[in-house]
C-alpha positions as CSV (number, residue, x, y, z in Angstrom):
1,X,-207.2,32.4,42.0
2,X,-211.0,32.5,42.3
3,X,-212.7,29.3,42.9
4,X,-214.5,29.4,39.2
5,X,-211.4,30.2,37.8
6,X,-210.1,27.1,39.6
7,X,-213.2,24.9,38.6
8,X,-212.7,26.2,35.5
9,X,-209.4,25.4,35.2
10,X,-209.3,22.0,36.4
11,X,-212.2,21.0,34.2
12,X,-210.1,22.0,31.4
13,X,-207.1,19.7,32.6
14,X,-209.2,16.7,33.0
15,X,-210.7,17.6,29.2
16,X,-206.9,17.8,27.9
17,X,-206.3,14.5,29.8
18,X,-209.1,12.5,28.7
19,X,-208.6,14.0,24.9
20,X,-205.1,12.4,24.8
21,X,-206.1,9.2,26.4
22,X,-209.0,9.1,23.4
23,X,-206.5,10.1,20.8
24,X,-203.9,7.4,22.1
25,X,-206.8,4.9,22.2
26,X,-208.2,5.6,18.9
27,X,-204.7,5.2,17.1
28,X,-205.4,2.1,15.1
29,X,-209.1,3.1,13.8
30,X,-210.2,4.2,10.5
31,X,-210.2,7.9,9.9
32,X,-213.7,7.6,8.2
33,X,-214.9,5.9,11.8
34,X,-213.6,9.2,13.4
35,X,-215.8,11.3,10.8
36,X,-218.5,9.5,11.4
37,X,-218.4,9.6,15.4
38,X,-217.9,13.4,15.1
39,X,-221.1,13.6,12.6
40,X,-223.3,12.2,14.8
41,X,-222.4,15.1,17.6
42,X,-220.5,12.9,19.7
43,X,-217.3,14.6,20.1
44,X,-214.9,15.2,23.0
45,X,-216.5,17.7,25.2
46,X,-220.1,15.9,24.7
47,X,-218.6,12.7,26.5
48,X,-216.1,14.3,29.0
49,X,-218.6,16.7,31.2
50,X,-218.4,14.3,33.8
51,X,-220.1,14.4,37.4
52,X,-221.2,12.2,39.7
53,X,-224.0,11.3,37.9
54,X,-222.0,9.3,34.9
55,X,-220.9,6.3,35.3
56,X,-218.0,4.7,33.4
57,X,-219.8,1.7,31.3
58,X,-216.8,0.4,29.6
59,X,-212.9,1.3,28.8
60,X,-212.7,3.5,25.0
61,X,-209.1,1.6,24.9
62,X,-211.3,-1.7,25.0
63,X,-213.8,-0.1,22.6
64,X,-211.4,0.3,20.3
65,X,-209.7,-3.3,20.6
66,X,-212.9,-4.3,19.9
67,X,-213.4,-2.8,16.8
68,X,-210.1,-3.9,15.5
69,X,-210.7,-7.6,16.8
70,X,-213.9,-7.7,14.8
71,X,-213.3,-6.2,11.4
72,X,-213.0,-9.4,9.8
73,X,-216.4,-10.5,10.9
74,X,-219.4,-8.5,8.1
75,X,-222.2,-9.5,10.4
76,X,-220.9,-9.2,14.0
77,X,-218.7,-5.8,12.6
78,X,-222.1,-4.0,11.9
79,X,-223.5,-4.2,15.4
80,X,-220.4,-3.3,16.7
81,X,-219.9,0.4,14.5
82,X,-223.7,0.9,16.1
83,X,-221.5,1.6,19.6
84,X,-220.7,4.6,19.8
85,X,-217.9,6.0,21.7
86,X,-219.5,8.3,23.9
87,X,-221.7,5.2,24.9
88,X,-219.1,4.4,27.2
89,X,-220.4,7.0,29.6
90,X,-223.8,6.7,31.2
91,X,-226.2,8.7,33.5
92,X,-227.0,7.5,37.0
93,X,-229.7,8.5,37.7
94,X,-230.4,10.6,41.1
95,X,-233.2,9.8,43.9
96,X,-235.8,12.5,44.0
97,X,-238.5,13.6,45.7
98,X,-240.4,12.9,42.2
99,X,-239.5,9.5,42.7
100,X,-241.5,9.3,46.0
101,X,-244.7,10.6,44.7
102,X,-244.6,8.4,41.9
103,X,-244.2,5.1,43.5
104,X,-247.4,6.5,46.4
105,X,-249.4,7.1,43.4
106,X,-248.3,3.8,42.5
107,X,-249.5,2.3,45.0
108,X,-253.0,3.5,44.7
109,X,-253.6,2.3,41.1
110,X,-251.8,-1.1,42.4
111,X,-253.8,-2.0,45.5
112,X,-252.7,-5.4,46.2
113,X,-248.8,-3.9,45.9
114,X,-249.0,-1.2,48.0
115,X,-246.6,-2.6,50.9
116,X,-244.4,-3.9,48.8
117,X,-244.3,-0.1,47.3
118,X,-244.5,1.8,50.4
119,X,-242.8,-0.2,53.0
120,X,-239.9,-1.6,50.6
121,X,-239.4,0.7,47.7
122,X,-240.4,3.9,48.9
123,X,-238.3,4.1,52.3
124,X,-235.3,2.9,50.5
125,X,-235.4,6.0,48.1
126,X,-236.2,8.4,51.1
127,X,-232.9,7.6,52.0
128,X,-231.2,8.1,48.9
129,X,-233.1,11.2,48.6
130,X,-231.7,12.4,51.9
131,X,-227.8,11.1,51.2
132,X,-228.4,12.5,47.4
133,X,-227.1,8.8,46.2
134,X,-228.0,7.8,42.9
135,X,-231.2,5.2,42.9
136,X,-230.4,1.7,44.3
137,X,-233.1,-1.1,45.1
138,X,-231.7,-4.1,47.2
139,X,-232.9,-6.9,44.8
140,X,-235.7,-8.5,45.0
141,X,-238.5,-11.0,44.0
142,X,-242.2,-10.8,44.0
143,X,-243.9,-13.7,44.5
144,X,-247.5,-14.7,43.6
145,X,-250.1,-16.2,41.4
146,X,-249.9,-15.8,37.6
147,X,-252.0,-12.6,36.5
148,X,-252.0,-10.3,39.5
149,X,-249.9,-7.5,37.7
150,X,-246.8,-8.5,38.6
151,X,-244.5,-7.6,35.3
152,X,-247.4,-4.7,34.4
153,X,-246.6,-3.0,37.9
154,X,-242.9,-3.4,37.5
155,X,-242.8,-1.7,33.8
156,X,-244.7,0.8,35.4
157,X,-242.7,1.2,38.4
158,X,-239.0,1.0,35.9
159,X,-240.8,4.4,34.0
160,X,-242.1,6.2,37.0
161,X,-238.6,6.1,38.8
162,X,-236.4,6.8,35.2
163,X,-234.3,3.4,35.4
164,X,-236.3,1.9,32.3
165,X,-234.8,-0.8,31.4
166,X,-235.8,-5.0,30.2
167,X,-238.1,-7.7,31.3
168,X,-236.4,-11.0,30.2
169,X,-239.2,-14.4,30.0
170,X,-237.1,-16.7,32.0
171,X,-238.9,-19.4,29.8
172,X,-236.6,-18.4,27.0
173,X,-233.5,-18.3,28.6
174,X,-232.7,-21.5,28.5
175,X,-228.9,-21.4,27.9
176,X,-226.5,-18.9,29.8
177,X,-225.2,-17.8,26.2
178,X,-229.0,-16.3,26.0
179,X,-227.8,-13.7,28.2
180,X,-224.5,-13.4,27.5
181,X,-223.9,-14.7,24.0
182,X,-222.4,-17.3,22.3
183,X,-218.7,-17.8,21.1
184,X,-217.2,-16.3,17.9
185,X,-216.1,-19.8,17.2
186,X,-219.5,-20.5,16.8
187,X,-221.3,-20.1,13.3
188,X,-224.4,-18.5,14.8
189,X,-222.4,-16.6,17.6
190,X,-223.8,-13.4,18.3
191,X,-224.6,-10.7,21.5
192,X,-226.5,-12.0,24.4
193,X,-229.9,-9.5,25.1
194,X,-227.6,-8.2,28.5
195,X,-225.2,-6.8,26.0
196,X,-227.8,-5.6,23.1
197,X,-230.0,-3.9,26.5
198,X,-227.3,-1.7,27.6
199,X,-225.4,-1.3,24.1
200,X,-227.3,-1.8,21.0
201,X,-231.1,-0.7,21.9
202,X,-232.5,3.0,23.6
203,X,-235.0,3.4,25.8
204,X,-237.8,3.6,23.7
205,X,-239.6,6.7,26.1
206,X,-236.9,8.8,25.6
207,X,-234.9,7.3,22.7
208,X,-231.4,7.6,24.8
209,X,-228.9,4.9,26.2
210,X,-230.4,3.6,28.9
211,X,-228.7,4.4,32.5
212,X,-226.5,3.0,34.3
213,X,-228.7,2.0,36.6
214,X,-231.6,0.7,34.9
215,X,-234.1,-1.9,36.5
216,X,-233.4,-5.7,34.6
217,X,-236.5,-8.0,35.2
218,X,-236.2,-12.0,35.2
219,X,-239.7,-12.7,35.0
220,X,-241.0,-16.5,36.0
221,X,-237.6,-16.9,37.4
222,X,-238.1,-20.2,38.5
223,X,-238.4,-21.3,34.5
224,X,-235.2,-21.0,33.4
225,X,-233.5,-23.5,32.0
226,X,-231.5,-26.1,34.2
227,X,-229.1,-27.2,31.7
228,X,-224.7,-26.0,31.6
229,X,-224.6,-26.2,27.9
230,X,-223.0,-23.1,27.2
231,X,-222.3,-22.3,30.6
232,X,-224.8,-22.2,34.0
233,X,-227.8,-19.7,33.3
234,X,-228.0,-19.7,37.8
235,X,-223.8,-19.4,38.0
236,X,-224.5,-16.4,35.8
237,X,-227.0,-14.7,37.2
238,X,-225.9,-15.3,40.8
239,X,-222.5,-13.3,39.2
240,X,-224.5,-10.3,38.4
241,X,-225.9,-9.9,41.6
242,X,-222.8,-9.4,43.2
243,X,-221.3,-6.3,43.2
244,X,-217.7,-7.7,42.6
245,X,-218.1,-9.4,39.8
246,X,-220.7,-7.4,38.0
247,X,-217.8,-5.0,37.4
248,X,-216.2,-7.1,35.0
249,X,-219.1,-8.7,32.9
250,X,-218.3,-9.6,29.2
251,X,-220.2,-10.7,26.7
252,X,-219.1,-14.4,25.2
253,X,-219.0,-12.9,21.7
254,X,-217.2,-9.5,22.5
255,X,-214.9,-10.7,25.2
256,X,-213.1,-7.7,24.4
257,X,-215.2,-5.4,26.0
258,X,-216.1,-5.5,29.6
259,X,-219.0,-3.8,31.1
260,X,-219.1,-2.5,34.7
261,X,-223.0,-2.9,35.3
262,X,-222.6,-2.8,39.2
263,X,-225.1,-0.2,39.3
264,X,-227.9,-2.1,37.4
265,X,-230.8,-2.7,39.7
266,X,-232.1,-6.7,39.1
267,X,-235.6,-8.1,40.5
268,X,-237.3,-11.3,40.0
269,X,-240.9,-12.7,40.0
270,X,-241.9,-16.4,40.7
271,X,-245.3,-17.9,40.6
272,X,-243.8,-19.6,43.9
273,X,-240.7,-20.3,45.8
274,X,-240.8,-23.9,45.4
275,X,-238.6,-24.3,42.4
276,X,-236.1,-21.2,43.4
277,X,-232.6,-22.0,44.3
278,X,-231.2,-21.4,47.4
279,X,-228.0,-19.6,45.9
280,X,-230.7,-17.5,44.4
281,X,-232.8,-17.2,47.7
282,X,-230.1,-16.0,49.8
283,X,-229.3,-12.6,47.4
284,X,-232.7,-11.5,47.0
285,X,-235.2,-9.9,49.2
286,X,-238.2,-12.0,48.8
287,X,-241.6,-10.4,48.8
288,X,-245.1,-12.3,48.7
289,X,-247.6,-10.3,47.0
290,X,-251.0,-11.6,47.5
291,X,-254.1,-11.8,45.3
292,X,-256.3,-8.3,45.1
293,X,-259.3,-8.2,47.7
294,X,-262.7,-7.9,45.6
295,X,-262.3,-4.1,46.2
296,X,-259.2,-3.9,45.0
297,X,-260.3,-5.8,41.9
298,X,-263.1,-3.4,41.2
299,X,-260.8,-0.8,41.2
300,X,-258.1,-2.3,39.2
301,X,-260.6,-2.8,36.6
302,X,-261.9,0.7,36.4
303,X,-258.4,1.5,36.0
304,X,-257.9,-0.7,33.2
305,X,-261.2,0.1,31.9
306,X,-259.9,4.0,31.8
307,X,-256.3,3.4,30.0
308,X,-258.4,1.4,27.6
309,X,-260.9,3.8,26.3
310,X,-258.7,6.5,26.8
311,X,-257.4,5.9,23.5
312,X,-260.8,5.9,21.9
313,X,-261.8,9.1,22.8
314,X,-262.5,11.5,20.0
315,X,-261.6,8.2,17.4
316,X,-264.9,6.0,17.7
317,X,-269.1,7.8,17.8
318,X,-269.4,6.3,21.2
319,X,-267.1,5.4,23.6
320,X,-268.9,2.5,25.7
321,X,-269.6,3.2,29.3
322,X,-268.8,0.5,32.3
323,X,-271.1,-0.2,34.7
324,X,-270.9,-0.8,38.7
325,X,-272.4,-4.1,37.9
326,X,-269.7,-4.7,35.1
327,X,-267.1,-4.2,37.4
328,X,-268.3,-6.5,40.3
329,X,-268.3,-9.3,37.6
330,X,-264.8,-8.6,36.6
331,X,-263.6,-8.8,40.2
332,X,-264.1,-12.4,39.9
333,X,-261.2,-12.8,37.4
334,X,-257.4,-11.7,38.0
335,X,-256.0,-8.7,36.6
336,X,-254.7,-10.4,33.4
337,X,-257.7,-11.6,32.8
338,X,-259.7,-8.5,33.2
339,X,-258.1,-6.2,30.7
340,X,-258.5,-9.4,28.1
341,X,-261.8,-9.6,28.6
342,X,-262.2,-5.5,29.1
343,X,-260.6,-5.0,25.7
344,X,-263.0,-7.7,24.2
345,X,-266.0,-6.4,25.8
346,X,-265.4,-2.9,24.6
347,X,-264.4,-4.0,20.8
348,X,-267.9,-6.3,20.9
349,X,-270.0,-2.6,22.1
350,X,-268.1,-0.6,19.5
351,X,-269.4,-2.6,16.8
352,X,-272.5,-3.0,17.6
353,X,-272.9,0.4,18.4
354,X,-274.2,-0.5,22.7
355,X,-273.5,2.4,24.7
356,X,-272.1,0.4,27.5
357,X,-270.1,-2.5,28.1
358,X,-270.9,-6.0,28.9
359,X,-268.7,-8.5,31.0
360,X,-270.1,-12.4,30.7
361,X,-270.6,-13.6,34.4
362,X,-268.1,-16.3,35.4
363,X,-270.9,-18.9,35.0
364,X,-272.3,-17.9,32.0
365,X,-268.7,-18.6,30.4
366,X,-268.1,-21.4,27.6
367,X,-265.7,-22.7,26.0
368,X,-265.7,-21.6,22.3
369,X,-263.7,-23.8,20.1
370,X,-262.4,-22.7,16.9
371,X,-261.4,-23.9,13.8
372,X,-262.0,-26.3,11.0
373,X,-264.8,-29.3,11.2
């Protein structure tokens, strides 16, 4: 037998297999469901062309208990029919070269990150490159004062590699059940934003599922809330992170379901260390990122100064210009603060129809209070 005959052959097996295993699974389920799955595109052969780049998010036999277990629930039904059975399969996605020139150019728009980017990031890829393994960060938290870029750079660094996935303020998870839910015995029980991430929302780039090993941002770690109402927000957390357990997470409202997210890729930042936990210490790579140099200030705010009017090109008579002078005054301010100011700055010239910009000096600033006398 020829070896695409073979291919060919066994392909077909594995299709025959996995069509009987659905059709077993799916005994139970409305008929009109079925319809409706097949509608939308999503039949057999779209979820069985399996390689090594698909990863195996959840059991369809669970899917389907799910379904059943929930049908007497209007509310928490609807959010389950939006998961889709072919959902259970997800791309991995594949360290490339790409990657590498991405996270350099990185680098140069992000000055003060740059070793954090090409001594930890980019190595680790080169190696997954090399191996062809799918993309896999140790994880890690970037330390360092509030405003220097920190959940900017890693939205920007989620996109460049593919792995887009969520930034979480750790200032509103407060409870565990925040992340993972809250109890159907509860009146208000619903998904936690782990489950609605990878289930319920798309990558909004690309407006698909979002991979299997998409990059999940705590930001502000060190905010999250203390209390065990609910269940530890740290216990949790700390289970995610390891490999064992992050194979069999479920949701406290679909307990039904379990998720395999062992390929997820998890980072933190912290204003400091000071109020991180130890547990939490010891599974992450820790990385201080320190506070851009005045010339890497002046160049982070041309490159803020550039995505900002780049959208006001050919939409506005004038579009202000930014001075050498302008930019040494914005040096003095962190990153935050310089695109708040930048986007004020250029809103003031466009009205009054100035042909460049103008940034206040640091001591010329005053407080303006608003509001009613």
């Amino acid at each position: 037998m020829e070896p695409s005959s073979f291919g060919k052959s066994n392909s077909n097996t594995r299709v025959c297999k996995i069509q009987e295993q659905l059709e077993k699974d799916l005994n139970g389920v409305l008929q009109t469901d079925i319809k409706e799955l097949r509608k939308s595109g999503r039949i057999f052969e779209n979820i069985v062309d399996l390689d090594s780049e698909r990863h195996e998010l959840f059991k369809i036999s669970e899917w389907v208990n799910l379904r059943k277990a929930i049908s007497g629930n209007d509310q928490l039904a609807r959010k389950v029919t939006e998961i889709k059975v072919s959902d259970c399969f997800r791309q991995l996605v594949k360290a490339s070269p790409t990657h590498i020139q991405a996270v350099t150019a990185l680098s140069e728009k992000y000055k003060n990150f740059s070793e954090f980017l090409l001594d930890f990031v980019a190595p680790q890829i080169h190696l997954q490159v090399v191996t062809g393994e799918t993309l896999k960060l140790q994880n890690f938290c970037l330390i360092g004062e509030p405003g220097i870029g920190k959940s900017a750079m890693l939205n920007e660094l989620s996109e460049a590699l593919d792995i887009t996935g969520r930034i979480f303020d750790a200032s509103s998870i407060q409870a565990s059940h925040v992340l993972n839910g809250l109890s159907r015995n509860y009146t208000s029980a619903d998904v936690g934003l782990i489950f609605k991430t990878m289930l319920l929302e798309v990558n909004p780039k690309n407006m698909e599922p979002r991979p299997a090993n998409a990059l999940f941002c705590v930001d502000e770690v060190e905010k999250v809330g203390r209390t065990d109402q609910h269940g530890s927000v740290l216990d949790l957390m700390l289970a995610l992170l390891e490999t064992q357990t992050s194979r069999r997470f479920t949701d406290v409202c679909f307990p039904e379901l379990t998720l395999n997210l062992e390929h997820l890729n998890w980072c933190f930042t912290a204003n400091s260390t000071k109020n991180l936990s130890a547990p939490l210490r010891s599974r992450v790579v820790e990385i201080e990122i320190p506070n851009p140099t005045e010339d890497q200030s002046i160049e982070i705010a041309g490159s803020i100064y550039a995505e900002e009017i780049k959208s006001l090109k050919g939409r506005v008579l004038q579009v202000p210009e930014l001075e050498y002078s302008e930019l040494v005054k914005l040096s003095a301010y962190s990153p935050r603060k310089q695109k708040q100011l930048l986007k004020l700055s250029i809103a003031r010239a466009v009205r009054d129809g100035r042909g460049s910009v103008e940034i206040k000096d640091k001591a010329q600033k005053t407080t303006q209070k608003m509001g009613f006398i």
